[in-house]
DRENDO-1510 file (C-alpha; in Angstrom, 1 decimal, always signed):
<recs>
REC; n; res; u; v; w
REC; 1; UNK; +9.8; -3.6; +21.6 .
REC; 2; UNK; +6.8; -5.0; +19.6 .
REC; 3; UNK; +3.5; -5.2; +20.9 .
REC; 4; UNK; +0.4; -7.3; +19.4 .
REC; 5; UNK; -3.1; -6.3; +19.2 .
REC; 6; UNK; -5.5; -7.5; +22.0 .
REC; 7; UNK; -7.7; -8.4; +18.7 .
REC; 8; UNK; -5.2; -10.7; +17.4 .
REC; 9; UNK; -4.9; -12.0; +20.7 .
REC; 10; UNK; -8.4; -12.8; +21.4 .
REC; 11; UNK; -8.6; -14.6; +17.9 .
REC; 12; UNK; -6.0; -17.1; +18.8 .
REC; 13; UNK; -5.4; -20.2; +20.8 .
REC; 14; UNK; -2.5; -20.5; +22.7 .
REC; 15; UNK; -1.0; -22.6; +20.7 .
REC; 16; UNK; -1.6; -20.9; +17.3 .
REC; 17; UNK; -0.6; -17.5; +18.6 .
REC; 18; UNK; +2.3; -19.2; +19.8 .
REC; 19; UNK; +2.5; -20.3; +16.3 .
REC; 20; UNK; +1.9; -16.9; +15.0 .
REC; 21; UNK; +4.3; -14.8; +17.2 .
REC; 22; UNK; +7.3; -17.7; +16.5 .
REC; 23; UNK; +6.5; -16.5; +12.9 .
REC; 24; UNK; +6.5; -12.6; +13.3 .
REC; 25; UNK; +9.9; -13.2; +15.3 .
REC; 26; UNK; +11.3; -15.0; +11.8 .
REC; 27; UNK; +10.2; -12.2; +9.4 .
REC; 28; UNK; +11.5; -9.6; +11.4 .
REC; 29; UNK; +14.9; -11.1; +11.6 .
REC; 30; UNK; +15.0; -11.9; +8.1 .
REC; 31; UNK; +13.5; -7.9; +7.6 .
REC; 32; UNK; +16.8; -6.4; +9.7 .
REC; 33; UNK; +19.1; -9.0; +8.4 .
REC; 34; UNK; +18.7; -8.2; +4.7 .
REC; 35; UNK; +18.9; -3.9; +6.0 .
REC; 36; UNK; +22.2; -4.7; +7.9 .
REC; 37; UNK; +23.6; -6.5; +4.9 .
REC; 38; UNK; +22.9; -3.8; +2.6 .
REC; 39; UNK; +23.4; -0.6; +5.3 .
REC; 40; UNK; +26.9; +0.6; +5.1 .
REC; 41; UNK; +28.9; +0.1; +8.7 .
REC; 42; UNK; +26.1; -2.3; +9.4 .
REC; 43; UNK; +27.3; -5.4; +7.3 .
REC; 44; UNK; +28.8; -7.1; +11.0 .
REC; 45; UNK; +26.2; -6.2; +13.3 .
REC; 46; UNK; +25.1; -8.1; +15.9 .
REC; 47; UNK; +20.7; -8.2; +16.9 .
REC; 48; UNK; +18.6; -10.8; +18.4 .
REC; 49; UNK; +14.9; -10.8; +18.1 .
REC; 50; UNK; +12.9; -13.1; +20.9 .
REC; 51; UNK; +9.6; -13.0; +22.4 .
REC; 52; UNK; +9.0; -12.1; +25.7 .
REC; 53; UNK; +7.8; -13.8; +28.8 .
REC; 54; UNK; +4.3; -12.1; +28.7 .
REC; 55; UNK; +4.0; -13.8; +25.4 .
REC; 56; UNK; +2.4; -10.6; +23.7 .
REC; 57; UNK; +5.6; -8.5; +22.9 .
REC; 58; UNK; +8.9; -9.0; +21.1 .
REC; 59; UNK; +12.3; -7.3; +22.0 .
REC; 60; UNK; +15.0; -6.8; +19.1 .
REC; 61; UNK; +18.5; -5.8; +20.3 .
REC; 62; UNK; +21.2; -4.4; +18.8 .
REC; 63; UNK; +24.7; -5.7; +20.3 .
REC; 64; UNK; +27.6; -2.4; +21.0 .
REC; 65; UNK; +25.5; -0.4; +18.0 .
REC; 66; UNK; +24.0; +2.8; +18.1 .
REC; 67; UNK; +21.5; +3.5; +15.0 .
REC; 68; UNK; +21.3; +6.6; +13.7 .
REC; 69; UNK; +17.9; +8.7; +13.8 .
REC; 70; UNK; +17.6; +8.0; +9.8 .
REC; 71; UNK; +18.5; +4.5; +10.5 .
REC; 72; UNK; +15.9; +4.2; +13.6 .
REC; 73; UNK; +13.5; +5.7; +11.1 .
REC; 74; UNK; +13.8; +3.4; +8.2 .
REC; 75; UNK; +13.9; +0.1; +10.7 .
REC; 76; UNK; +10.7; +1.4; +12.1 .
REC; 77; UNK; +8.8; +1.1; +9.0 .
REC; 78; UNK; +10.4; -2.4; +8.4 .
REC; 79; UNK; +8.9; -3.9; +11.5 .
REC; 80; UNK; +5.7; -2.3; +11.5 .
REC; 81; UNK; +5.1; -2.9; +7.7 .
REC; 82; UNK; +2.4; -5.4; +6.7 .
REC; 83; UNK; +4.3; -6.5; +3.9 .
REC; 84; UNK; +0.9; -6.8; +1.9 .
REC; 85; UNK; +1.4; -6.8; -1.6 .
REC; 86; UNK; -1.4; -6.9; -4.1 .
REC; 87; UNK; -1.9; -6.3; -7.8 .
REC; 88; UNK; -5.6; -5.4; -9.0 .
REC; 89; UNK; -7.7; -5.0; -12.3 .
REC; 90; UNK; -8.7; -1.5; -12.3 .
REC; 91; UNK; -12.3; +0.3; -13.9 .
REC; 92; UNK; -11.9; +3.5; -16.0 .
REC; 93; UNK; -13.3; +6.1; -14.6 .
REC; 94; UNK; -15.8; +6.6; -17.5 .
REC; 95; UNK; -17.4; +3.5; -16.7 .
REC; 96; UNK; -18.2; +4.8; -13.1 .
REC; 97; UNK; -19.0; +8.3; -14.3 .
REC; 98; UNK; -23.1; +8.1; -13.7 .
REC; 99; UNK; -22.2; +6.2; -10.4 .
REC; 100; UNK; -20.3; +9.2; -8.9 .
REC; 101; UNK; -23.2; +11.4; -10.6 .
REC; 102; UNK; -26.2; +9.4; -8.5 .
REC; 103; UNK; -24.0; +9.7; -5.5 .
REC; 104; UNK; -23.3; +13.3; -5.8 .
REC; 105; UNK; -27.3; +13.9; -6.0 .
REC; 106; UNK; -27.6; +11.8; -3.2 .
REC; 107; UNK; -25.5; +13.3; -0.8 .
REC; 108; UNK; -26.2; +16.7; -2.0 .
REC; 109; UNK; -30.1; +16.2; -1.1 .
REC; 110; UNK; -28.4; +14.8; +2.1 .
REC; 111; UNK; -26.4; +17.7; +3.2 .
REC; 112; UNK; -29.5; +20.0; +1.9 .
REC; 113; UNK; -30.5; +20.6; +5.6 .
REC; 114; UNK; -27.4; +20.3; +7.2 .
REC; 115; UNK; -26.3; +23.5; +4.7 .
REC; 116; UNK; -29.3; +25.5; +6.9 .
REC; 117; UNK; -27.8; +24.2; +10.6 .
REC; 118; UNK; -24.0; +24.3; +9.8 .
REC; 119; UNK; -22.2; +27.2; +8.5 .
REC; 120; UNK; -19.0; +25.0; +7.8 .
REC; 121; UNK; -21.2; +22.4; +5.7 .
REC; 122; UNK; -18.1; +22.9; +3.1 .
REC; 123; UNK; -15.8; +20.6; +5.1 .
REC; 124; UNK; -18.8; +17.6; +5.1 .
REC; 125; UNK; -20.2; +18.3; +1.0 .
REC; 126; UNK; -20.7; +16.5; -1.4 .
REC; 127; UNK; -17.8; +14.3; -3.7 .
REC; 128; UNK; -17.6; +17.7; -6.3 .
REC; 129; UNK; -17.0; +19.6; -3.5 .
REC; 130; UNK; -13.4; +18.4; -2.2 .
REC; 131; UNK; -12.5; +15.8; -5.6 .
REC; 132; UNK; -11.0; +17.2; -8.3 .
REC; 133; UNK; -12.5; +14.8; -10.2 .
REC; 134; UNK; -10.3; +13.2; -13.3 .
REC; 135; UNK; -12.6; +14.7; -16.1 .
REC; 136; UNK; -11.2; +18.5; -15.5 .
REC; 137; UNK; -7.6; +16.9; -15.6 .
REC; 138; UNK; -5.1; +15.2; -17.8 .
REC; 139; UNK; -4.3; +12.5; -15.9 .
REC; 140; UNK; -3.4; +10.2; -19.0 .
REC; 141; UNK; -3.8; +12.2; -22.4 .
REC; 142; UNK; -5.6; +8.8; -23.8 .
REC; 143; UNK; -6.4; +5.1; -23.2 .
REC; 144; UNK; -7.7; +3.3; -20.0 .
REC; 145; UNK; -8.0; +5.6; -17.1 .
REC; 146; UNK; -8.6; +4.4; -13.5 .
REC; 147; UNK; -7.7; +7.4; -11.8 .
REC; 148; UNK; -11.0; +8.8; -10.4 .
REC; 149; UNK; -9.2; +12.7; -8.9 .
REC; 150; UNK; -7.7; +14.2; -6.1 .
REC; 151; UNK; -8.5; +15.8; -2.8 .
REC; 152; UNK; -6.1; +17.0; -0.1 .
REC; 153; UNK; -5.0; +14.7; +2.2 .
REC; 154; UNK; -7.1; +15.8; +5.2 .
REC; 155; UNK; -10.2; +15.1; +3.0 .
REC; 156; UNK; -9.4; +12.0; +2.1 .
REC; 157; UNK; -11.3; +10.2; +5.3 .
REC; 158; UNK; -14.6; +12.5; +4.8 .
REC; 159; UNK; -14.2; +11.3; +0.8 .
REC; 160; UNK; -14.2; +7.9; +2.3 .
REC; 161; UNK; -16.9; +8.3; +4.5 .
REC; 162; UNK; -19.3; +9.8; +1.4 .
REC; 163; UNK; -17.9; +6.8; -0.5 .
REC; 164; UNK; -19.1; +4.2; +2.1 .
REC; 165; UNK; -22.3; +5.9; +3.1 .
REC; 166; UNK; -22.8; +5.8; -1.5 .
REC; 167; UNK; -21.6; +2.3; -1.5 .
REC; 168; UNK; -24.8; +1.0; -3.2 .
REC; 169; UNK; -24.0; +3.4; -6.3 .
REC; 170; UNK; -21.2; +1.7; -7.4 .
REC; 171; UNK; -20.1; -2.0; -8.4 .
REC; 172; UNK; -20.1; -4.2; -5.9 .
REC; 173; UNK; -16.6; -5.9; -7.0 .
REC; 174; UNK; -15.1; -2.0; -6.6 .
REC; 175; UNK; -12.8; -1.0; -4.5 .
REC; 176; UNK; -11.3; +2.4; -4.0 .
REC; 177; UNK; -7.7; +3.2; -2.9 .
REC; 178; UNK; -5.2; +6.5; -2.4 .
REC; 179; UNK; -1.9; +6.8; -3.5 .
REC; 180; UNK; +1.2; +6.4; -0.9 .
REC; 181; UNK; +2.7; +10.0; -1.2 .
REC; 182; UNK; +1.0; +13.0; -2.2 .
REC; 183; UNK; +1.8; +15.6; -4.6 .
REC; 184; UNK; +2.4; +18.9; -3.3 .
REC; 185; UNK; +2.0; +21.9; -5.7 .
REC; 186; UNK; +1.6; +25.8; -3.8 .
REC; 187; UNK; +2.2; +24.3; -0.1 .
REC; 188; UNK; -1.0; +21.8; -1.3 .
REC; 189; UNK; -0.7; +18.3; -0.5 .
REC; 190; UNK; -3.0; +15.8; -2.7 .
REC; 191; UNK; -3.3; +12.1; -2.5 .
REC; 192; UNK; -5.0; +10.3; -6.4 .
REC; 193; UNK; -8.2; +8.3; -5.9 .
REC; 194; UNK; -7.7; +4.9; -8.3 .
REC; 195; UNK; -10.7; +2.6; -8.8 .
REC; 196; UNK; -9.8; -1.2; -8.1 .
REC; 197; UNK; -11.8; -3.7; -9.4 .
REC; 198; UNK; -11.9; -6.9; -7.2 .
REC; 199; UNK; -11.8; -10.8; -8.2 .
REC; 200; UNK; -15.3; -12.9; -8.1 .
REC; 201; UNK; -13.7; -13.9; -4.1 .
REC; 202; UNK; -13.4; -10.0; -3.1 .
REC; 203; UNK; -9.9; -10.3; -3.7 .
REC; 204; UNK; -6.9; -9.0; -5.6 .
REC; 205; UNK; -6.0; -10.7; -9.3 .
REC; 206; UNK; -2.6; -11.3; -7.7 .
REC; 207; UNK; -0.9; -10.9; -4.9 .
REC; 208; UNK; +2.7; -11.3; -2.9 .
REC; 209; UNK; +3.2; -15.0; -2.2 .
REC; 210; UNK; +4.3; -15.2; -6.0 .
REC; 211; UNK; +7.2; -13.4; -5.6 .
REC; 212; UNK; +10.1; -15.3; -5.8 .
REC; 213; UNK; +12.9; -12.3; -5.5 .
REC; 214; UNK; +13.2; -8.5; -5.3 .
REC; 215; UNK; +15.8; -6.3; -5.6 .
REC; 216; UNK; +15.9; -2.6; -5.6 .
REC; 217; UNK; +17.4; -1.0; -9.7 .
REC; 218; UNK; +17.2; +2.3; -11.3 .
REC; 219; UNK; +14.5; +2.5; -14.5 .
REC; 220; UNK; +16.6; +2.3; -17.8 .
REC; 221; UNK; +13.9; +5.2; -18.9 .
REC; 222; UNK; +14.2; +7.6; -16.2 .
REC; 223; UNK; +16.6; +6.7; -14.4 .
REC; 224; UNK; +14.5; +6.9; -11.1 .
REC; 225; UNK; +14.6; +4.2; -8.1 .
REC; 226; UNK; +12.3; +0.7; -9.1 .
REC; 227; UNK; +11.5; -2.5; -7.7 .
REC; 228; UNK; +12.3; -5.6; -10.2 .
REC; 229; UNK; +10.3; -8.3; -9.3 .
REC; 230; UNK; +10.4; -12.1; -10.3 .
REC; 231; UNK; +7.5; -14.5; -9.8 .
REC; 232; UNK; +7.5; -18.1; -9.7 .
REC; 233; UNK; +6.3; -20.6; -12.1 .
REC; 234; UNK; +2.8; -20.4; -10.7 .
REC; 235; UNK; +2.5; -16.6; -10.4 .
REC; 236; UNK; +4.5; -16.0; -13.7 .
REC; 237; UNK; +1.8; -17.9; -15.6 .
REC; 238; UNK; -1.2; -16.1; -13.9 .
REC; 239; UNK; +0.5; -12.9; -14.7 .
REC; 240; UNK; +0.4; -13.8; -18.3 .
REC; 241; UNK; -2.9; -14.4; -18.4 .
REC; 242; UNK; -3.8; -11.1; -16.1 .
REC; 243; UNK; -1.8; -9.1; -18.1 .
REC; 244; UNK; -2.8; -10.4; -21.0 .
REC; 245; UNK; -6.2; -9.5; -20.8 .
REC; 246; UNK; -5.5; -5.8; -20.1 .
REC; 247; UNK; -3.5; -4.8; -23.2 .
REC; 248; UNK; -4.2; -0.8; -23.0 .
REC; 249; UNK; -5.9; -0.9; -19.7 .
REC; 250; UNK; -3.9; +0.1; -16.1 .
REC; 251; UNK; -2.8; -2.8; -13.6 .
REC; 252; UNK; -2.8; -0.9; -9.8 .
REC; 253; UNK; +0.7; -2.0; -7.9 .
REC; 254; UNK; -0.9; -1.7; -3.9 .
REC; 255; UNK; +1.1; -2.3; -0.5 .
REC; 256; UNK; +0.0; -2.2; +2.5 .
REC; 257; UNK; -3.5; -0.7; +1.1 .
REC; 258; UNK; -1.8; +2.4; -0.7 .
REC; 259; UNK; -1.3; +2.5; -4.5 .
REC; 260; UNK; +2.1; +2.5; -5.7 .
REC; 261; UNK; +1.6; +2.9; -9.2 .
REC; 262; UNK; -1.2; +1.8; -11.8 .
REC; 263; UNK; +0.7; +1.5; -15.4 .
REC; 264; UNK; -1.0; +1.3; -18.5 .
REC; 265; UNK; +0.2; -2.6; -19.9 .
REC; 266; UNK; +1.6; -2.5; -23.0 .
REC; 267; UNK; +1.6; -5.8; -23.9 .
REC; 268; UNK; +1.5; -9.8; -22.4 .
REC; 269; UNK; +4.1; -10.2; -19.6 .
REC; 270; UNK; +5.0; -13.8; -20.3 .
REC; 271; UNK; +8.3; -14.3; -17.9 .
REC; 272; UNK; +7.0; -13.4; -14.6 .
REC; 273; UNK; +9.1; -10.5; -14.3 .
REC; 274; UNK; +8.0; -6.9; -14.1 .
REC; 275; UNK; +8.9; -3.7; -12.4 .
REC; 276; UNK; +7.2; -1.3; -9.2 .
REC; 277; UNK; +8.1; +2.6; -9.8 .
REC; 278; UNK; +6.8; +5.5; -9.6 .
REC; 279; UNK; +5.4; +6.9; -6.3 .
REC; 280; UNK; +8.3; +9.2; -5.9 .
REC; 281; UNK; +10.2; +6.1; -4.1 .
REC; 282; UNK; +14.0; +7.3; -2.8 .
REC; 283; UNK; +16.4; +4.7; -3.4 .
REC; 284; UNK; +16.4; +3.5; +0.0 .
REC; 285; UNK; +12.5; +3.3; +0.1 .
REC; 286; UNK; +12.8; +1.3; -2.6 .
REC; 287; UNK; +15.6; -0.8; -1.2 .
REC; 288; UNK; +13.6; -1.2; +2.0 .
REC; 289; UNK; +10.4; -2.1; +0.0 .
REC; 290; UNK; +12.3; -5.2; -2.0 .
REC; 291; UNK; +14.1; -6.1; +1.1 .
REC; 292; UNK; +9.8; -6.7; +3.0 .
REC; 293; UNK; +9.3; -8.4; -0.2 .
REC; 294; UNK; +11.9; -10.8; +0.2 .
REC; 295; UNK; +11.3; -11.2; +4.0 .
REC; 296; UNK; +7.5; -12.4; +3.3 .
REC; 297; UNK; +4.3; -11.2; +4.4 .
REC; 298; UNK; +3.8; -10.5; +8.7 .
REC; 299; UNK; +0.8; -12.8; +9.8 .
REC; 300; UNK; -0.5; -10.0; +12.1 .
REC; 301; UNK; -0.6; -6.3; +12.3 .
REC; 302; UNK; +1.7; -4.7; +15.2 .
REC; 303; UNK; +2.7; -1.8; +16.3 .
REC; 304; UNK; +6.8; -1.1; +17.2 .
REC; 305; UNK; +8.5; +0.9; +19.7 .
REC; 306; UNK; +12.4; +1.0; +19.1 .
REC; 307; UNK; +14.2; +1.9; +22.3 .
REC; 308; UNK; +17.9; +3.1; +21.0 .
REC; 309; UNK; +20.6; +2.4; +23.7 .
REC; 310; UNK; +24.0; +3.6; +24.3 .
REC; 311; UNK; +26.1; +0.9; +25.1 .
</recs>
């Protein structure tokens, strides 16, 4: 069962959420489709996916199948993925160096009282306190480096909160994003900090309605699980230009508001084709991944409850 927001309901006529739910119904379809076809034993099967009566909810049923936990698992995150992909300019984290600096002193004379009133003031300190910030690591041994630190993943929303309440500090067209999975070293678990730099509109230099096809590969390099990507004629020429324009600087790879990976560009992509690895992707992540690529984009956000039945 998928149920919509009350917010995207309220934003909505009838007629456009009608509009809008007739659309959700089409990308999921396409979304389980494409897994069935490429899920071994699954090539046959049988679902429909239809909106319900209440007009708010859709139901997706499986005919005679029973899905395996894994299975249920990885169709879970199909539905209930945006599908959002975005590629963004990125500042080096020298260039922001005296804007973490002036926010540091600010939110140190901040917390100055609360260190008097609040024994466990460490949890709630300042930026220096819970990011390791990229100047004590080697992150990237030379070149453009966008990668501001790290901090353990249950800092990450007070590092967003100092971030917000220091907001004035930094550029206005900067935006600040975590990586998807998180490195784990001595039962540790850290997320990367990357610094986005936005377009003149607030948005990304590129994002997913250029993409013609995906399809899950390994790297030729190391062998790992990647996304090739092909654009069409319009995106493929923007690319150029995008890429072009950031010889020796890092191009941030984001879905669904996580980054994925931020390469250094080598040189001018001209043919509208590149590659998504890194991240730590599995080969069915990966799959999945190319597969919500080539669905297209969900209008709304939703949440998903799969109910597995017997028969």
């Amino acid at each position: 069962m998928v149920e919509v927001s009350e917010d995207a309901i309220e934003a909505a006529t009838e007629k456009e959420f009608d509009e809008i739910m007739s659309r959700c119904c089409e990308v999921m379809e396409d979304r389980i489709q494409l897994f069935c076809e490429e899920e071994p034993g699954l090539e046959k099967a049988k679902f429909s996916v239809k909106k319900l009566s209440d007009h708010k909810s859709i139901r997706i049923d499986f005919t005679n199948l029973k899905l395996s936990q894994e299975q249920v698992a990885r169709v879970l995150k199909l539905l209930q993925s945006h599908g959002c992909i975005q590629f963004y300019e990125t500042y080096c984290f020298n260039e922001l160096y005296d804007c973490f600096f002036k926010a540091n002193e600010k939110l140190s004379a901040k917390h100055e009282q609360s260190d008097i009133e609040d024994e466990n003031v460490n949890l709630n300190g300042p930026l220096s306190r819970i990011v390791q910030f990229s100047i004590n690591q080697e992150k990237f041994s030379s070149g453009w480096n966008a990668f501001v630190g790290t901090a353990q993943v249950n800092d990450t929303a007070a590092v967003n909160q100092m971030l917000f309440e220091t907001s004035n500090y930094f550029p206005r067209d900067l935006k600040f994003a975590w990586t998807v999975k998180p490195i784990v070293t001595d039962n540790n678990e850290a997320l990367e900090l990357v610094a986005l730099k936005m377009s003149k509109d607030n948005k990304c230099a590129l994002d997913g309605e250029i993409i013609k096809n995906a399809r899950q590969e390994y790297s030729s390099i190391t062998h790992d699980p990647e996304i090739l990507i092909e654009m069409n004629n319009e995106g493929a020429m923007a690319w150029k230009q995008i890429t072009g324009r950031n010889i020796g600087k890092q191009i941030a790879v984001v879905f669904d508001g996580y980054v994925y990976s931020y390469p250094i560009v080598a040189g001018e992509i001209p043919n509208g084709r590149s590659s998504i690895s890194g991240a730590n992707l599995t080969a069915e992540e990966a799959k999945d991944l190319a597969n919500i690529l080539n669905a297209g984009m969900l209008p709304i956000t939703i949440s998903v409850n799969v109910i597995n039945n017997d028969n």
